[in-house]
C-alpha positions in Angstrom: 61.9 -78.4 -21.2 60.5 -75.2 -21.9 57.3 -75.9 -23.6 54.3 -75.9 -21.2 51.9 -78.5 -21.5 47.9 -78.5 -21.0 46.6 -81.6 -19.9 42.8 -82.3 -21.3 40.3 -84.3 -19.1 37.8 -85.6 -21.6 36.2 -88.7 -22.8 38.9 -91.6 -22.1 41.4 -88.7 -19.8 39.5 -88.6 -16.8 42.5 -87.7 -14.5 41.7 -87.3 -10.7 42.7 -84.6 -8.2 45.5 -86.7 -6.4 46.9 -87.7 -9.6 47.4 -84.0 -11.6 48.9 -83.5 -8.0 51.3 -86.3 -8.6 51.8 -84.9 -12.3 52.4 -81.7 -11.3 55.2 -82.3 -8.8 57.1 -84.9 -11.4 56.2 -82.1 -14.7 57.1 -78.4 -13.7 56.3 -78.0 -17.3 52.3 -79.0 -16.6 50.6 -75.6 -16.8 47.2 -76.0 -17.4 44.1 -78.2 -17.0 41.7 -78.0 -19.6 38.1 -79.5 -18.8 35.9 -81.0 -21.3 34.3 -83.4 -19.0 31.7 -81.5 -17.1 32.0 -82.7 -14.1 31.7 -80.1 -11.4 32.2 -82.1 -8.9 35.5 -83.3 -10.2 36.7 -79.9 -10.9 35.7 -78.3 -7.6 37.9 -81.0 -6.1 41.1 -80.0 -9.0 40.7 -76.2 -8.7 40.7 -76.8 -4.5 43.6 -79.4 -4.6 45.8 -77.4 -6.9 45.0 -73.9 -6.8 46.7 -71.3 -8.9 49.4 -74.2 -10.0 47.2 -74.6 -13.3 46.1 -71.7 -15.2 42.3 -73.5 -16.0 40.3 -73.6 -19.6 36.9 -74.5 -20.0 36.7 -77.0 -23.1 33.3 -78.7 -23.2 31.4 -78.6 -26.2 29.3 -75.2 -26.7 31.3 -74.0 -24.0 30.0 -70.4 -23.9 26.4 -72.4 -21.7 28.7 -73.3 -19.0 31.2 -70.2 -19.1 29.3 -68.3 -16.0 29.2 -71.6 -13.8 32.6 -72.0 -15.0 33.9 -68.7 -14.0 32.3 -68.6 -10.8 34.4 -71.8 -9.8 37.4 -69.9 -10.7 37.8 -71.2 -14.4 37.8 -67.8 -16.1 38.5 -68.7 -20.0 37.2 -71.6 -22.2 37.9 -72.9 -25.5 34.9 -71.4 -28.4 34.4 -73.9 -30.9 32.2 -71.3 -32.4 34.7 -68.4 -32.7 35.8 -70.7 -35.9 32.5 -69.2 -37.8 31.5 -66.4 -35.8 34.3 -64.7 -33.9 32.9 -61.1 -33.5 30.0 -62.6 -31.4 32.1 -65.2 -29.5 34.2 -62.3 -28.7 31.2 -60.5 -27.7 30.3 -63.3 -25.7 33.3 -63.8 -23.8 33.6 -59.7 -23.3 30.4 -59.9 -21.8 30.9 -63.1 -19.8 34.4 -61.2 -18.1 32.3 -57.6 -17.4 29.4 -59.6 -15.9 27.0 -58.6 -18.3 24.2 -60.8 -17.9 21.5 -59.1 -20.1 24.0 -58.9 -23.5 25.1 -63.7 -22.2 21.3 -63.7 -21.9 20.3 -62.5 -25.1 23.0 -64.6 -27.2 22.1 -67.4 -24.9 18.4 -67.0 -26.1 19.2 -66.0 -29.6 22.0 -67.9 -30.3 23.3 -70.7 -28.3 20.4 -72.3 -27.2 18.9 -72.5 -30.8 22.6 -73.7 -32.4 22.4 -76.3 -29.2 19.0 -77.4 -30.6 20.5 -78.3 -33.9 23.6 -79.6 -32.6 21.9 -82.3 -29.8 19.5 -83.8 -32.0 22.6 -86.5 -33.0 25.0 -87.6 -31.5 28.6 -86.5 -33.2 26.8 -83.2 -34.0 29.5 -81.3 -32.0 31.6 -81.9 -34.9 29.9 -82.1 -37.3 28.2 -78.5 -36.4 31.2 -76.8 -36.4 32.3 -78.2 -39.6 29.3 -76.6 -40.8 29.8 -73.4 -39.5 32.8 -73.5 -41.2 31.9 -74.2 -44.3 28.7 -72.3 -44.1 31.2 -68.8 -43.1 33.7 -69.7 -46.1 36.0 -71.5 -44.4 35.2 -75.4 -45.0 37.4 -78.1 -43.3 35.9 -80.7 -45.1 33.1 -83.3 -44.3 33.2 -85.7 -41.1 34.9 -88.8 -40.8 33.1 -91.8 -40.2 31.3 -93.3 -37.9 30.0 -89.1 -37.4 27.6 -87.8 -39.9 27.3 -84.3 -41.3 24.4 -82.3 -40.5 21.6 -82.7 -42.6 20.6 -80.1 -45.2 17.6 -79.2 -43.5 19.9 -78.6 -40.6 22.4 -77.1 -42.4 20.0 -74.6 -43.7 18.6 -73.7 -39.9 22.3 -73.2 -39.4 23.0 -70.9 -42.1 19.7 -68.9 -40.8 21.4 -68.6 -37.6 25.0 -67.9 -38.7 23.2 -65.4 -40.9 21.3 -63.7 -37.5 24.1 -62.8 -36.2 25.3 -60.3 -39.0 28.7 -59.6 -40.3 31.7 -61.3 -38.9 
């Protein structure tokens, strides 16, 4: 088959070291390994098992707070959830992460992502929900949350706005 596939550890896909080994033998069409799990430990032992057989993607939430950690273990790209509602900074972001900028991640860190994290941990189901938000809040809505998540609410939705806003044109 000709269409490469990325295989997603995250919430119920916890797939070990020896077994994306095992995968990877029997698939030649397995490419990738995208992480949403967080656990380092976990992916030191992938990235050191398998090598350069995967190409590797970041993919927790927020994924810009872990992309230097990320990098340094040899994960050099990750999935931006926010790129949805503001792609020139998550572009800015990600340029900066690559040239080793730290002052330009530090600044959106402290002006953007630890804030929008604020909002977004204060319920569970926010990482959604957030998003949606951002969405909807930049234009582009994808509708409201499905149950059992809730949407942000509109005092949180406002602080968001205020935020998106921050960041200027788009």
């Amino acid at each position: 088959m000709n269409i490469g596939v990325v295989v997603y550890n995250r919430n119920v896909c916890r797939l070990t070291a020896p077994l994306l080994e095992r995968l990877a033998e029997r698939c030649p069409n397995l490419i990738g390994y995208k992480d949403g799990l967080g656990d380092i430990e976990l992916m030191v032992s992938i990235r050191r098992r398998l090598g350069d057989r995967f190409s590797y993607l970041g993919g927790l939430p927020t994924a810009e707070v872990y992309a230097a950690a990320y990098r340094a273990l040899g994960v050099p790209v990750y999935s931006s959830a926010v790129f949805n509602f503001i792609p020139k900074t998550a572009m800015e972001f990600y340029h900066a992460i690559a040239r080793e900028d730290h002052d330009t991640v530090g600044k959106l860190i402290d002006d953007f992502f630890l804030p929008y994290l604020d909002i977004r941990n204060r319920k569970a189901g926010y990482a959604v929900s957030i998003v949606k938000a951002g969405a909807t809040i930049s234009g582009h809505s994808a509708g409201p949350v499905r149950a059992p998540l809730t949407d942000l609410l509109p005092e949180e939705y406002e602080a968001l706005a205020a935020l998106i806003d921050k960041q200027g044109p788009q």
